[in-house]
N, C-alpha and C positions, 0 to 999 in steps of 0.2 A: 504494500500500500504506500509504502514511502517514495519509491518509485516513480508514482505519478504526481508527487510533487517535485521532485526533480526535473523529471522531463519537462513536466508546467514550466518550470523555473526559468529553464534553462531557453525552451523559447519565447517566455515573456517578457524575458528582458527588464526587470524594477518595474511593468505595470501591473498594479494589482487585481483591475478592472479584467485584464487580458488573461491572468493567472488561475484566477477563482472560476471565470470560463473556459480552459481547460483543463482543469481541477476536473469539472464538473462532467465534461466531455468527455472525458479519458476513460472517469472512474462509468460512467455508462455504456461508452463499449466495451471496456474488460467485462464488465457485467452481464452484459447481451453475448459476448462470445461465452461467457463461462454457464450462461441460461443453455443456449443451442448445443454446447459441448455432452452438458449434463443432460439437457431433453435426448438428443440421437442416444445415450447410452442407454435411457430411462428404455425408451421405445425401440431400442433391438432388444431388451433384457424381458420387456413382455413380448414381442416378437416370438425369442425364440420359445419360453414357455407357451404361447397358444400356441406354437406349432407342435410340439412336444405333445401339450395334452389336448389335443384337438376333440378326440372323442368324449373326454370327461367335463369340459369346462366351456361353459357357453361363449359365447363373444361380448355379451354384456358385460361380461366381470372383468374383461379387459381393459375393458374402454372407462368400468366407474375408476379402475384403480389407478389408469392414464392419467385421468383428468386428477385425482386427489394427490397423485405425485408430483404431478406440475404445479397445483395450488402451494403444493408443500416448499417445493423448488425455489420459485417465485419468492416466495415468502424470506426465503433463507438466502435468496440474488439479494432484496431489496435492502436486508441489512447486513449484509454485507459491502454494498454500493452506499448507503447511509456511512457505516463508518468509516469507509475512504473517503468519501466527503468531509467527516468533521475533523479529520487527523489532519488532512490537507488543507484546508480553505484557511487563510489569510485574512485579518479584519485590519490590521494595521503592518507597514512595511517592518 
């Protein structure tokens, strides 16, 4: 997390206006690649179980348990993306 206050740093050059906006930028795509990285593992890992138990397990139980791991996901991206936020962001130079 420290990381994306460097690289901020480093291309905003002493504006703080410029810095807190890539602060902000940064810590949202780490977070969106590390959403999509974990969703594709989510969704081969019940993949390969409905194919595995095809004959015992409906397709609806797939799909509630899709949606409640993404809710769960989600959840644990957003604070995670929060506390790189607040470690990073600059109120005064």
């Amino acid at each position: 997390m420290k990381r994306i206050g460097i690289v901020a740093s480093r291309i905003a050059k002493d504006d703080l206006l410029v810095y807190n906006g890539l602060v902000m930028l940064f810590s949202f795509l780490l977070s969106l690649l590390i959403f999509f990285i974990a969703a594709f593992s989510i969704l081969a890992a019940i993949a390969l179980v409905s194919y595995v138990t095809r004959g015992y397990m409906s397709m609806d139980a797939g799909r509630g348990f899709f949606r409640f791991a993404l809710m769960g996901l989600s959840g644990v991206v957003a604070i995670i993306n929060f506390v790189a936020v607040i470690v990073n962001i600059k109120l005064k130079r």
